[in-house]
C-alpha positions as CSV (number, residue, x, y, z in Angstrom):
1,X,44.1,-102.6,134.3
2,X,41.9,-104.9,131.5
3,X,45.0,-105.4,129.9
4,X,47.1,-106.8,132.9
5,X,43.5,-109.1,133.6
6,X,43.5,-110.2,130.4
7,X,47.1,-111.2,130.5
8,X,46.4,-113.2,133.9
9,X,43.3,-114.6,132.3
10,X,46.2,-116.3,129.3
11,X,48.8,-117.3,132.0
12,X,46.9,-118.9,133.9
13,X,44.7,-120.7,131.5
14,X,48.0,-121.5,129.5
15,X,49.3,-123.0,132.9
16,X,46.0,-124.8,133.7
17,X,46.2,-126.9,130.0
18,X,46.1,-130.7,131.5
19,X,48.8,-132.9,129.7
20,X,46.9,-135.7,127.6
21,X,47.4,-139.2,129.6
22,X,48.0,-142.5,128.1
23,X,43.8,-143.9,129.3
24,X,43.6,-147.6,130.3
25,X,40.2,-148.6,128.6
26,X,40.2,-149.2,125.0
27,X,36.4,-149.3,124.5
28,X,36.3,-145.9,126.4
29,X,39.1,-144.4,124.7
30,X,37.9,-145.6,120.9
31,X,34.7,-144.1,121.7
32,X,35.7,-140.8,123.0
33,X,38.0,-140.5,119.7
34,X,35.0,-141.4,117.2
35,X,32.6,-138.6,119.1
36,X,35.8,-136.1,119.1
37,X,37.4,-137.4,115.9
38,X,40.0,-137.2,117.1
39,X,43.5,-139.5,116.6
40,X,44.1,-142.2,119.1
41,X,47.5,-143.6,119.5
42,X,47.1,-147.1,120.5
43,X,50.0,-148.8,122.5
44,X,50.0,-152.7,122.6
45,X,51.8,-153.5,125.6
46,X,53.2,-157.1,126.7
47,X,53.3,-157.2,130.3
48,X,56.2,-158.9,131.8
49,X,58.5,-158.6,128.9
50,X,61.6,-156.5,129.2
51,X,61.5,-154.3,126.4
52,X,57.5,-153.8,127.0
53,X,58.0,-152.6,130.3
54,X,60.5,-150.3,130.2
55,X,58.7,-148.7,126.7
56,X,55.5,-147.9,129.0
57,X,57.7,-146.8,131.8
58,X,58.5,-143.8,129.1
59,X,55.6,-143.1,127.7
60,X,55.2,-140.4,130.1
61,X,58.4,-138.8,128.9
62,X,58.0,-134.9,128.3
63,X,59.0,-135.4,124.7
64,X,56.1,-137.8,124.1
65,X,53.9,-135.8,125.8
66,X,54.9,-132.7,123.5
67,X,54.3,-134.4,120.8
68,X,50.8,-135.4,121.9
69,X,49.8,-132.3,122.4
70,X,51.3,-130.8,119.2
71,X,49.4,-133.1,117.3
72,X,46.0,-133.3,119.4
73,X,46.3,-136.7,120.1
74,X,44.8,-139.2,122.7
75,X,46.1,-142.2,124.1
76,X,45.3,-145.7,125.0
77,X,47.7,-148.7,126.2
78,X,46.1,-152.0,125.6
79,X,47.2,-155.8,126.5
80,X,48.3,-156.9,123.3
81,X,47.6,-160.6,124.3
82,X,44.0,-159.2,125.7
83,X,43.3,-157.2,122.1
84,X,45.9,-159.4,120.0
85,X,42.5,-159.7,117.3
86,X,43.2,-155.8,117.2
87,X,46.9,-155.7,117.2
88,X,46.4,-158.4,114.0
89,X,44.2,-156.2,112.4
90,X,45.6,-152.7,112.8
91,X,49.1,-153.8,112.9
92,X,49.6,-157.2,111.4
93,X,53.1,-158.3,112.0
94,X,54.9,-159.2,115.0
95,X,54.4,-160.2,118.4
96,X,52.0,-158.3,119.4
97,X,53.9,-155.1,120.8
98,X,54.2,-152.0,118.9
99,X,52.1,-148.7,118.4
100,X,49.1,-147.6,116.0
101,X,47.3,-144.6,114.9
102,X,43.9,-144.8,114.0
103,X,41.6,-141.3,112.7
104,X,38.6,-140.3,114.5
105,X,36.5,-142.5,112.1
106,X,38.1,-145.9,113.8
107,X,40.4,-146.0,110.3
108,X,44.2,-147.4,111.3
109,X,46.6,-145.6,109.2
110,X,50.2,-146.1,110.7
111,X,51.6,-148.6,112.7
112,X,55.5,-149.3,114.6
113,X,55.6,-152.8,115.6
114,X,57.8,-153.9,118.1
115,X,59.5,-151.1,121.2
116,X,60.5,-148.0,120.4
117,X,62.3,-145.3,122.4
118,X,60.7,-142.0,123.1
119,X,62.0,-139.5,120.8
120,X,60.8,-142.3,117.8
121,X,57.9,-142.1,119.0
122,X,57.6,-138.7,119.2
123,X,58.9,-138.4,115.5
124,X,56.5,-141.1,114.4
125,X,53.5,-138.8,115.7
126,X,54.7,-135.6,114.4
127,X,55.2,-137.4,110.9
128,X,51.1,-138.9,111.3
129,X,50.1,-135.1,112.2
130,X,52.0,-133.7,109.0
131,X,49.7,-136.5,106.6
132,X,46.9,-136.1,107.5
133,X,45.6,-133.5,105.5
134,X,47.2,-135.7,102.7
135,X,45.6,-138.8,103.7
136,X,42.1,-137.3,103.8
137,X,42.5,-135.9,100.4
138,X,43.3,-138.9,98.9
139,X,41.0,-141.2,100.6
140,X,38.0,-138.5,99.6
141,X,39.6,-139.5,96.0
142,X,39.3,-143.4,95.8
143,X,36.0,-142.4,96.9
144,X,35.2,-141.3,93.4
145,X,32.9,-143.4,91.0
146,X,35.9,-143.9,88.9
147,X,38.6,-145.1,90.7
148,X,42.6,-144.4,88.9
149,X,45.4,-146.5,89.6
150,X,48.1,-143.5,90.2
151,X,45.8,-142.5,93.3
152,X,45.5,-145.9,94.5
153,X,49.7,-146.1,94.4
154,X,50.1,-142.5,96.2
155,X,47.4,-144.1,98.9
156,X,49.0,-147.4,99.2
157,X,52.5,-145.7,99.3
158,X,51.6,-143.0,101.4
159,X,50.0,-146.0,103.8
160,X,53.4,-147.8,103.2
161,X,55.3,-145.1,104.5
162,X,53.1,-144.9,107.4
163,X,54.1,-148.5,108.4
164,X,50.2,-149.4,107.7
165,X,50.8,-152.8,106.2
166,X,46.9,-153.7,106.4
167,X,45.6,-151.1,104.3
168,X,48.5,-150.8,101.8
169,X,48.6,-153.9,100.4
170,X,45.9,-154.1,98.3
171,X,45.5,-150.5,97.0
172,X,49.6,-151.4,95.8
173,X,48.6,-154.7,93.7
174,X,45.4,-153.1,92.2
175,X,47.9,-150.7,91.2
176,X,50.5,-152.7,89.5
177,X,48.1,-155.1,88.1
178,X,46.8,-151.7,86.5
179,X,50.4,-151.1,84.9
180,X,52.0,-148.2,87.6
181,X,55.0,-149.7,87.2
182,X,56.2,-148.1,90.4
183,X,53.8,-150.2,92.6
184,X,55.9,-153.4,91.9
185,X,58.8,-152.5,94.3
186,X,56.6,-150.3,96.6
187,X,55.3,-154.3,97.4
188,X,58.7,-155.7,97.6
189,X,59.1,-153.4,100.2
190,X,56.1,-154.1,102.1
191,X,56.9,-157.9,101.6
192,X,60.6,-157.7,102.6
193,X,59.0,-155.7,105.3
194,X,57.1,-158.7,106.6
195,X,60.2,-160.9,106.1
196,X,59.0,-162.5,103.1
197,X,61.9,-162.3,100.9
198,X,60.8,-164.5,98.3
199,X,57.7,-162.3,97.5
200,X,59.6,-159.2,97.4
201,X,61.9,-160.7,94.9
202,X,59.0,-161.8,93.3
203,X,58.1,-158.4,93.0
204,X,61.3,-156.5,92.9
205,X,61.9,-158.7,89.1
206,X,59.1,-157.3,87.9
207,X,59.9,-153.1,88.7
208,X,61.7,-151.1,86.5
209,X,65.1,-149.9,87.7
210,X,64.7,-146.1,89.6
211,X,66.9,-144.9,92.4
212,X,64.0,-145.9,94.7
213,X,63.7,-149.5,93.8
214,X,67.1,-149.5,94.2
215,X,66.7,-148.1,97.9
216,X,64.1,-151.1,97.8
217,X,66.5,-153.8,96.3
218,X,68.7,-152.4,99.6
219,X,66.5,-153.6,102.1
220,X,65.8,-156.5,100.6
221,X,69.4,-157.4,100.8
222,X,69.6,-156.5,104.5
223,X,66.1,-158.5,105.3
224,X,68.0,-161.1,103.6
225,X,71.6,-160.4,106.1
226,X,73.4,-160.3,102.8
227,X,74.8,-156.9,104.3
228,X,77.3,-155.9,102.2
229,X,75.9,-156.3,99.3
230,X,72.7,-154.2,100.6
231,X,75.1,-151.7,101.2
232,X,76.4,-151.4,97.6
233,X,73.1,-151.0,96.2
234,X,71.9,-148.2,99.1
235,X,75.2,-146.3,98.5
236,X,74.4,-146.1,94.8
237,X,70.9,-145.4,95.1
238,X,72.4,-142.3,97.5
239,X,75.1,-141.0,95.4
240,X,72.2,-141.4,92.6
241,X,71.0,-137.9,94.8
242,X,67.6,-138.5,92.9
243,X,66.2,-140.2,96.0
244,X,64.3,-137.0,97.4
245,X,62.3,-137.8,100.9
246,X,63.5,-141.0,100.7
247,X,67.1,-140.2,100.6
248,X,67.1,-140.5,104.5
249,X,65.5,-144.3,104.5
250,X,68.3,-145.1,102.4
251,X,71.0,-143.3,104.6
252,X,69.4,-145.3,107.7
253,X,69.7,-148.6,106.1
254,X,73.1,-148.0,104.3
255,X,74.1,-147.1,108.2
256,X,72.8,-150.6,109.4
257,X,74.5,-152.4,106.6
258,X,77.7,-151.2,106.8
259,X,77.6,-151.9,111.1
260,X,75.8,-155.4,110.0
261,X,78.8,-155.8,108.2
262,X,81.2,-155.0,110.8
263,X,82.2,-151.4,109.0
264,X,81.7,-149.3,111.9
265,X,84.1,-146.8,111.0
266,X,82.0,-145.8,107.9
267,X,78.4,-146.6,109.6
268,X,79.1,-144.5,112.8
269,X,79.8,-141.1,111.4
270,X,77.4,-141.8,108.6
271,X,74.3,-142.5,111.1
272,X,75.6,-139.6,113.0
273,X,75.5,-137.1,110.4
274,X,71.8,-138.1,109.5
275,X,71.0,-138.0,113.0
276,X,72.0,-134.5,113.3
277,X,70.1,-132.9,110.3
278,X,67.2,-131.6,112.5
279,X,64.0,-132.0,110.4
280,X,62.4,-134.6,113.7
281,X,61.9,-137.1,111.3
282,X,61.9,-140.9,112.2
283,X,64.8,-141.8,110.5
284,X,67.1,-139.5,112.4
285,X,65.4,-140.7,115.4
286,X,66.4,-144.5,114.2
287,X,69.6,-143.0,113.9
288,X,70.1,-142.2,117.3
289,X,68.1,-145.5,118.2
290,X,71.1,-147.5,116.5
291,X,73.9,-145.2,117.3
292,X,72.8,-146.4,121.1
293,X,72.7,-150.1,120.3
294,X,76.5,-150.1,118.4
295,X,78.2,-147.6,121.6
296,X,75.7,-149.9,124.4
297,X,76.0,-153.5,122.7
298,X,74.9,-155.1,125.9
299,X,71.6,-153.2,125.3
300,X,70.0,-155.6,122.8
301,X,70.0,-155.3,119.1
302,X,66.6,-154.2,117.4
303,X,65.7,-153.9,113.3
Protein backbone atom coordinates (compact mmCIF):
# COMPACT_ATOMS: atom_id res chain seq x y z
CA UNK A 1 0.00 0.00 0.00
CA UNK A 2 3.15 2.76 0.64
CA UNK A 3 4.39 1.76 -2.46
CA UNK A 4 1.15 2.33 -4.67
CA UNK A 5 1.03 5.99 -2.46
CA UNK A 6 4.24 6.69 -3.24
CA UNK A 7 3.79 6.04 -6.89
CA UNK A 8 0.57 8.36 -6.90
CA UNK A 9 2.64 10.84 -4.93
CA UNK A 10 5.32 10.79 -8.52
CA UNK A 11 2.41 10.88 -11.03
CA UNK A 12 0.83 13.27 -9.93
CA UNK A 13 3.54 15.58 -8.97
CA UNK A 14 5.17 14.72 -12.43
CA UNK A 15 1.64 15.73 -13.96
CA UNK A 16 1.39 18.91 -11.77
CA UNK A 17 5.14 20.31 -13.20
CA UNK A 18 3.78 23.89 -14.71
CA UNK A 19 5.42 24.51 -18.33
CA UNK A 20 7.81 27.61 -18.09
CA UNK A 21 5.93 30.73 -19.93
CA UNK A 22 7.50 33.21 -22.04
CA UNK A 23 6.90 36.45 -18.89
CA UNK A 24 6.15 39.93 -20.28
CA UNK A 25 8.26 42.22 -17.88
CA UNK A 26 11.89 42.33 -18.41
CA UNK A 27 12.80 44.10 -15.16
CA UNK A 28 10.81 41.28 -13.36
CA UNK A 29 12.08 38.55 -15.36
CA UNK A 30 16.04 39.85 -15.10
CA UNK A 31 15.54 39.92 -11.53
CA UNK A 32 14.00 36.70 -10.85
CA UNK A 33 16.97 35.06 -13.01
CA UNK A 34 19.82 37.03 -10.96
CA UNK A 35 18.07 35.76 -7.44
CA UNK A 36 17.62 32.04 -9.12
CA UNK A 37 20.64 32.23 -11.36
CA UNK A 38 19.13 31.00 -13.53
CA UNK A 39 19.34 31.46 -17.67
CA UNK A 40 16.88 33.89 -19.24
CA UNK A 41 16.16 33.64 -22.88
CA UNK A 42 15.38 37.02 -24.01
CA UNK A 43 13.10 37.38 -27.17
CA UNK A 44 13.20 40.87 -28.90
CA UNK A 45 10.11 41.13 -30.61
CA UNK A 46 9.01 43.83 -33.40
CA UNK A 47 5.40 44.18 -33.16
CA UNK A 48 3.68 44.55 -36.37
CA UNK A 49 6.21 42.97 -38.57
CA UNK A 50 5.43 39.80 -40.39
CA UNK A 51 8.18 37.57 -39.51
CA UNK A 52 7.99 39.02 -35.65
CA UNK A 53 4.62 38.06 -35.33
CA UNK A 54 4.33 34.87 -36.50
CA UNK A 55 7.94 33.86 -34.48
CA UNK A 56 6.02 34.79 -31.05
CA UNK A 57 2.86 33.15 -32.28
CA UNK A 58 5.37 29.83 -31.84
CA UNK A 59 7.09 30.35 -29.07
CA UNK A 60 4.61 28.39 -27.40
CA UNK A 61 5.35 25.40 -29.55
CA UNK A 62 5.78 22.00 -27.50
CA UNK A 63 9.24 21.72 -28.93
CA UNK A 64 10.28 25.08 -27.44
CA UNK A 65 8.77 24.44 -24.49
CA UNK A 66 10.75 21.02 -24.16
CA UNK A 67 13.66 22.56 -24.62
CA UNK A 68 13.01 25.06 -21.82
CA UNK A 69 12.53 22.85 -19.55
CA UNK A 70 15.44 20.50 -20.52
CA UNK A 71 17.64 23.18 -19.94
CA UNK A 72 16.00 25.08 -16.92
CA UNK A 73 15.34 28.04 -18.60
CA UNK A 74 13.12 31.18 -18.18
CA UNK A 75 11.74 33.41 -20.56
CA UNK A 76 11.05 36.98 -21.36
CA UNK A 77 9.77 38.70 -24.72
CA UNK A 78 10.73 42.37 -24.86
CA UNK A 79 9.86 45.27 -27.50
CA UNK A 80 12.89 45.49 -29.30
CA UNK A 81 12.16 49.18 -30.19
CA UNK A 82 11.19 49.71 -26.27
CA UNK A 83 14.70 47.82 -25.07
CA UNK A 84 16.63 48.46 -28.49
CA UNK A 85 19.71 49.97 -25.90
CA UNK A 86 19.50 46.14 -24.73
CA UNK A 87 19.15 44.40 -27.95
CA UNK A 88 22.44 46.76 -29.02
CA UNK A 89 24.20 45.66 -26.21
CA UNK A 90 23.42 41.90 -25.88
CA UNK A 91 23.04 41.38 -29.45
CA UNK A 92 24.63 44.03 -31.52
CA UNK A 93 23.66 43.45 -35.14
CA UNK A 94 20.50 43.73 -36.88
CA UNK A 95 17.21 45.29 -36.58
CA UNK A 96 16.42 44.74 -33.49
CA UNK A 97 14.63 41.18 -33.60
CA UNK A 98 16.41 38.06 -32.60
CA UNK A 99 16.94 36.04 -29.35
CA UNK A 100 19.59 36.16 -26.42
CA UNK A 101 20.86 34.21 -23.50
CA UNK A 102 22.16 35.71 -20.70
CA UNK A 103 23.49 33.53 -17.10
CA UNK A 104 22.03 34.17 -13.90
CA UNK A 105 24.75 36.80 -13.18
CA UNK A 106 23.11 39.24 -16.04
CA UNK A 107 26.25 38.01 -18.46
CA UNK A 108 24.92 37.62 -22.37
CA UNK A 109 26.57 34.78 -23.85
CA UNK A 110 24.67 33.77 -27.15
CA UNK A 111 22.62 35.63 -29.38
CA UNK A 112 20.37 34.71 -32.94
CA UNK A 113 19.50 37.85 -34.48
CA UNK A 114 16.83 38.05 -36.81
CA UNK A 115 13.42 35.15 -36.79
CA UNK A 116 13.97 31.85 -36.26
CA UNK A 117 11.64 28.81 -36.50
CA UNK A 118 10.89 26.73 -33.55
CA UNK A 119 12.96 23.61 -33.76
CA UNK A 120 16.20 26.34 -34.22
CA UNK A 121 15.32 27.68 -31.44
CA UNK A 122 15.07 24.74 -29.64
CA UNK A 123 18.49 23.54 -31.00
CA UNK A 124 20.07 26.90 -30.13
CA UNK A 125 18.95 26.29 -26.30
CA UNK A 126 19.96 22.82 -26.04
CA UNK A 127 23.46 23.80 -27.62
CA UNK A 128 23.61 27.04 -24.60
CA UNK A 129 22.65 24.19 -21.89
CA UNK A 130 25.57 21.82 -23.26
CA UNK A 131 28.38 25.04 -22.69
CA UNK A 132 27.78 26.04 -19.96
CA UNK A 133 29.85 24.17 -17.79
CA UNK A 134 32.54 25.14 -20.45
CA UNK A 135 31.86 28.60 -20.36
CA UNK A 136 32.10 28.91 -16.56
CA UNK A 137 35.32 27.15 -16.60
CA UNK A 138 36.88 29.33 -18.78
CA UNK A 139 35.60 32.54 -17.65
CA UNK A 140 36.77 31.38 -13.88
CA UNK A 141 40.27 31.18 -16.05
CA UNK A 142 40.61 34.75 -17.49
CA UNK A 143 39.94 35.46 -14.05
CA UNK A 144 43.46 34.48 -13.12
CA UNK A 145 46.21 37.16 -12.29
CA UNK A 146 47.92 36.09 -15.37
CA UNK A 147 45.92 36.14 -18.12
CA UNK A 148 47.11 33.49 -21.51
CA UNK A 149 46.20 34.28 -24.88
CA UNK A 150 45.11 30.48 -25.85
CA UNK A 151 42.30 30.85 -23.12
CA UNK A 152 41.36 34.13 -24.27
CA UNK A 153 40.89 32.48 -28.12
CA UNK A 154 38.95 29.20 -26.68
CA UNK A 155 36.67 32.13 -24.80
CA UNK A 156 36.34 34.33 -27.65
CA UNK A 157 35.70 31.27 -29.96
CA UNK A 158 33.55 29.51 -27.82
CA UNK A 159 31.54 33.15 -27.53
CA UNK A 160 31.77 33.20 -31.43
CA UNK A 161 30.18 30.06 -31.80
CA UNK A 162 27.55 31.12 -29.40
CA UNK A 163 26.57 34.02 -31.92
CA UNK A 164 27.79 36.46 -28.90
CA UNK A 165 29.37 39.06 -31.03
CA UNK A 166 29.67 41.61 -28.03
CA UNK A 167 31.84 39.71 -25.84
CA UNK A 168 33.93 37.89 -28.48
CA UNK A 169 35.44 40.40 -30.15
CA UNK A 170 37.90 41.60 -28.01
CA UNK A 171 39.06 38.48 -26.17
CA UNK A 172 39.75 37.30 -30.25
CA UNK A 173 42.13 40.49 -31.03
CA UNK A 174 43.96 40.37 -27.68
CA UNK A 175 44.49 37.01 -28.81
CA UNK A 176 45.97 37.56 -32.19
CA UNK A 177 47.74 40.60 -31.25
CA UNK A 178 49.33 37.96 -28.72
CA UNK A 179 50.46 35.64 -31.78
CA UNK A 180 47.44 32.66 -31.64
CA UNK A 181 47.59 32.59 -35.01
CA UNK A 182 44.22 30.94 -35.10
CA UNK A 183 42.39 34.08 -33.75
CA UNK A 184 42.95 35.99 -37.09
CA UNK A 185 40.27 34.10 -39.11
CA UNK A 186 38.10 33.38 -35.90
CA UNK A 187 37.68 37.58 -36.50
CA UNK A 188 37.12 37.34 -40.14
CA UNK A 189 34.37 35.35 -39.27
CA UNK A 190 32.85 37.51 -36.77
CA UNK A 191 33.47 40.46 -39.22
CA UNK A 192 31.98 38.73 -42.30
CA UNK A 193 29.45 37.92 -39.76
CA UNK A 194 28.54 41.56 -39.30
CA UNK A 195 28.81 42.13 -43.11
CA UNK A 196 31.93 43.79 -43.04
CA UNK A 197 33.79 42.05 -45.65
CA UNK A 198 36.57 44.31 -45.92
CA UNK A 199 37.65 43.65 -42.29
CA UNK A 200 37.38 39.99 -42.57
CA UNK A 201 39.66 40.06 -45.46
CA UNK A 202 41.68 42.20 -43.57
CA UNK A 203 41.88 39.54 -41.21
CA UNK A 204 41.50 36.40 -43.27
CA UNK A 205 45.30 37.68 -45.08
CA UNK A 206 46.72 37.61 -42.08
CA UNK A 207 45.69 33.61 -40.79
CA UNK A 208 47.54 30.81 -41.66
CA UNK A 209 45.83 28.33 -44.07
CA UNK A 210 43.89 25.31 -41.87
CA UNK A 211 40.73 23.58 -42.96
CA UNK A 212 38.94 25.98 -40.68
CA UNK A 213 40.00 29.20 -42.09
CA UNK A 214 39.20 27.70 -45.13
CA UNK A 215 35.51 27.01 -43.77
CA UNK A 216 36.07 30.80 -42.84
CA UNK A 217 37.34 32.07 -46.30
CA UNK A 218 33.74 30.15 -47.41
CA UNK A 219 31.61 32.43 -45.70
CA UNK A 220 33.34 35.17 -46.51
CA UNK A 221 32.77 34.39 -50.11
CA UNK A 222 29.05 33.81 -49.60
CA UNK A 223 28.71 37.24 -47.35
CA UNK A 224 30.26 38.59 -50.38
CA UNK A 225 27.36 36.62 -53.01
CA UNK A 226 30.42 35.40 -54.87
CA UNK A 227 28.55 31.92 -54.38
CA UNK A 228 30.30 29.66 -56.39
CA UNK A 229 33.40 30.36 -55.54
CA UNK A 230 32.41 30.02 -51.66
CA UNK A 231 31.42 26.79 -52.60
CA UNK A 232 34.74 25.66 -53.91
CA UNK A 233 36.50 26.60 -50.98
CA UNK A 234 33.68 24.86 -48.36
CA UNK A 235 33.74 21.66 -50.48
CA UNK A 236 37.56 21.53 -49.99
CA UNK A 237 37.67 22.47 -46.55
CA UNK A 238 34.97 19.29 -46.30
CA UNK A 239 36.65 16.72 -48.27
CA UNK A 240 39.80 18.06 -46.12
CA UNK A 241 37.54 15.70 -43.29
CA UNK A 242 39.86 17.57 -40.64
CA UNK A 243 37.08 19.98 -39.98
CA UNK A 244 35.78 18.17 -36.67
CA UNK A 245 32.55 20.07 -34.93
CA UNK A 246 32.78 22.40 -37.55
CA UNK A 247 32.38 20.03 -40.30
CA UNK A 248 28.58 20.72 -40.18
CA UNK A 249 28.89 24.81 -40.46
CA UNK A 250 30.68 24.03 -43.43
CA UNK A 251 28.10 21.46 -44.87
CA UNK A 252 25.33 24.23 -44.12
CA UNK A 253 27.03 26.87 -45.99
CA UNK A 254 28.37 24.71 -48.93
CA UNK A 255 24.35 23.84 -49.06
CA UNK A 256 23.45 27.63 -49.31
CA UNK A 257 26.09 28.23 -51.91
CA UNK A 258 25.53 25.73 -54.24
CA UNK A 259 21.27 26.82 -54.03
CA UNK A 260 22.78 30.62 -54.12
CA UNK A 261 24.20 29.52 -57.13
CA UNK A 262 21.28 27.97 -58.68
CA UNK A 263 22.74 24.14 -58.04
CA UNK A 264 19.84 22.81 -56.43
CA UNK A 265 20.35 19.36 -57.53
CA UNK A 266 23.59 19.17 -55.43
CA UNK A 267 22.44 21.60 -52.50
CA UNK A 268 19.07 19.72 -51.86
CA UNK A 269 20.18 16.27 -51.07
CA UNK A 270 23.33 17.71 -49.57
CA UNK A 271 21.18 19.95 -46.84
CA UNK A 272 19.09 16.98 -46.59
CA UNK A 273 21.50 14.53 -45.54
CA UNK A 274 22.93 16.97 -42.81
CA UNK A 275 19.55 17.58 -41.81
CA UNK A 276 18.96 14.01 -41.04
CA UNK A 277 22.02 13.16 -38.82
CA UNK A 278 20.18 13.47 -35.47
CA UNK A 279 22.68 15.12 -33.06
CA UNK A 280 19.66 18.39 -32.50
CA UNK A 281 22.27 20.65 -33.39
CA UNK A 282 21.50 24.11 -34.99
CA UNK A 283 22.94 23.48 -38.17
CA UNK A 284 20.63 20.59 -39.00
CA UNK A 285 17.99 22.71 -37.80
CA UNK A 286 19.18 25.48 -40.49
CA UNK A 287 19.02 22.79 -42.67
CA UNK A 288 15.55 22.17 -42.48
CA UNK A 289 15.05 26.09 -42.10
CA UNK A 290 16.47 26.30 -45.86
CA UNK A 291 15.28 23.12 -47.26
CA UNK A 292 11.63 25.02 -46.40
CA UNK A 293 12.60 28.25 -48.07
CA UNK A 294 14.12 26.38 -51.62
CA UNK A 295 10.53 23.78 -51.78
CA UNK A 296 8.19 27.18 -50.30
CA UNK A 297 10.08 30.05 -52.37
CA UNK A 298 7.08 32.35 -51.86
CA UNK A 299 7.95 32.05 -48.15
CA UNK A 300 10.76 34.58 -47.97
CA UNK A 301 14.45 34.03 -48.14
CA UNK A 302 16.50 34.39 -44.84
CA UNK A 303 20.65 34.15 -44.22
Amino acid sequence: MKRLAALMLLVCATACVVPPEWQRDMQVALSESRRTTQDLIVYFALPGRDASDLMESRLGDPVVIAALQRGKFAAVIADGIERKRLYSEWIGGGEGMGVCVLDGQGYCYAARPGPQDPEQVAAFLDVCASKRAELATLRAMLQQPTVSPMDQHALGSLLLDLGCRVHCEQLLIDAALAGVADANHRLARLYALDGNVTAARRWLRASPKTPSSMLTEGYVLFKERRHGEAAKVLAAAVATNRLGFERQHALLYLGKSLHEDKQDEQAIPLLEALAAEGTGSTFEAAARHTLNHIYNPDDGHAH
